[in-house]
N, C-alpha and C positions, 0 to 999 in steps of 0.2 A: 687254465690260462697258459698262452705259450711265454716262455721265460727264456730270455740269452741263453746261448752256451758259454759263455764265458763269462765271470764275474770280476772284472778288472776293476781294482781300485788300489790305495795305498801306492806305496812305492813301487809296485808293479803299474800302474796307472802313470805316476807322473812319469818314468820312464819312457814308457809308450810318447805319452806328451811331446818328450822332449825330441823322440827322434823326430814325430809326424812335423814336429817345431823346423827344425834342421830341416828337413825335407823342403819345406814348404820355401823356407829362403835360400835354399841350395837350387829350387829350382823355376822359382816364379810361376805356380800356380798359384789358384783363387780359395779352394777350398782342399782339402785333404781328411777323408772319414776313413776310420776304420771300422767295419762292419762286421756282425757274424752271419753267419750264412742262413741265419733265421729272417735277418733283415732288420737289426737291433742296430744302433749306433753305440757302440764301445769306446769311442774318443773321435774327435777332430778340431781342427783347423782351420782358421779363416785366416787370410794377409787381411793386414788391417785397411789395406786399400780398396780392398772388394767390397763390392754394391752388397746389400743384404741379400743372405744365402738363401736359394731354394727351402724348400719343405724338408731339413735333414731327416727325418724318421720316412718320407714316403722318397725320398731321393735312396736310403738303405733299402727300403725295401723293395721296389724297383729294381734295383743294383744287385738284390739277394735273390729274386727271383729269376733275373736274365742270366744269373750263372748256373743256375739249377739248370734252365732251359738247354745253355750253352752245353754243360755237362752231361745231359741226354743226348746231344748233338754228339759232342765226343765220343761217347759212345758207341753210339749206332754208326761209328765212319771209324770202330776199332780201337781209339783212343783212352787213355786212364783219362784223361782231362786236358784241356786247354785254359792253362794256366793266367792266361792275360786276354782282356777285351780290349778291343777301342772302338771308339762312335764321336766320328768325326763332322763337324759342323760346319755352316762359314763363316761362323765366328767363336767355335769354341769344340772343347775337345772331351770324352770323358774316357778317362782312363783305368781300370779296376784291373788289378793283379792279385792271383790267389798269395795268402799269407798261411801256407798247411791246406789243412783240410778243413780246417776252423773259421777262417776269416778271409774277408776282400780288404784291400786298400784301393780307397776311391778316388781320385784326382782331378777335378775340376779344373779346367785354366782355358785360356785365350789362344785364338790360331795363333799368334805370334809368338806363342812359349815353343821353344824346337821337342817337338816328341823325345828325338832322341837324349837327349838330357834327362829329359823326366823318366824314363825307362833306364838307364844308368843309373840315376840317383834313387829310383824307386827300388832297384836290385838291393844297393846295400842297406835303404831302410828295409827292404823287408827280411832279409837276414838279421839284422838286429830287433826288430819285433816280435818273430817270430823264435828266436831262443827267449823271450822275455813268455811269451804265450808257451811254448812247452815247459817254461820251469813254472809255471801257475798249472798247469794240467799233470804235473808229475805233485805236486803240492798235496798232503792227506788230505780228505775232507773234514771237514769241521763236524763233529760229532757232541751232540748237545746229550747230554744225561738227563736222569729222572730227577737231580738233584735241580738240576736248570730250568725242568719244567714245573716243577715245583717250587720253586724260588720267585720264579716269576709271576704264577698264580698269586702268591701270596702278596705280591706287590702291587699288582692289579686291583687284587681286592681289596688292599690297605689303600691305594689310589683311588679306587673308583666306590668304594664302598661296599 
């Protein structure tokens, strides 16, 4: 089974939360996801004014695959990467900027939000999410003992019989 690369929760989570929060009324877009590049939603955002969101796990994954593409693209024209998409509507905009190597930030909004804002205000959220994403990847991993897996048997069985 394919599984995130990032496992965001706790106070590392609300965090994120709060910038995508910020972000979202700093800049008058509709929805704001943070993905990883498996095509997982890791957190997002809706203004409380927007119509019910797209399909967010097929909208990530979507969104995870056109950067894969993109970055083949970069590639093969010499490039490490092309940091930032856009795909422009006539009535709507979507926005996706690399967060590392690990994640996209996704941007949903209306022709009438100025790009150029949202790519200003995208800049300093993703400096700020993206030291919150390297201190979760520099973090030990969580290593269970035999004493855990054994404790837990015994609980199972006192549980279930």
């Amino acid at each position: 089974m394919i599984e995130p690369t990032l496992a965001l929760y706790g106070d590392a989570y609300e965090r994120v939360d709060r910038h995508l929060e910020e972000l979202l009324s700093n800049t008058g877009v509709r929805y704001c996801l943070l993905v990883d590049r498996k095509g997982f939603v890791l957190s997002h955002k809706e203004a409380i004014w927007a119509p019910r969101p797209p399909a967010l796990d097929s909208v990530a994954t979507l969104v995870a695959s056109n950067a894969a593409a993109t970055a083949a693209l970069a590639n093969m024209l010499g490039e490490r990467t092309f940091s930032e998409q856009i795909h422009q509507g006539e009535n709507g905009t979507l926005y996706v900027e690399s967060v590392g190597d690990e994640a996209l930030l996704t941007l949903i909004f209306d022709s009438n939000v100025p790009l150029g804002r949202v790519k200003v205000q995208t800049k300093k959220t993703i400096a700020e999410v993206a030291a919150i994403l390297k201190e979760i990847s520099e973090m030990p991993a969580v290593e269970l003992g035999d004493d855990f897996s054994q404790g837990a048997s015994a609980l199972l069985d006192d549980l279930l019989g």
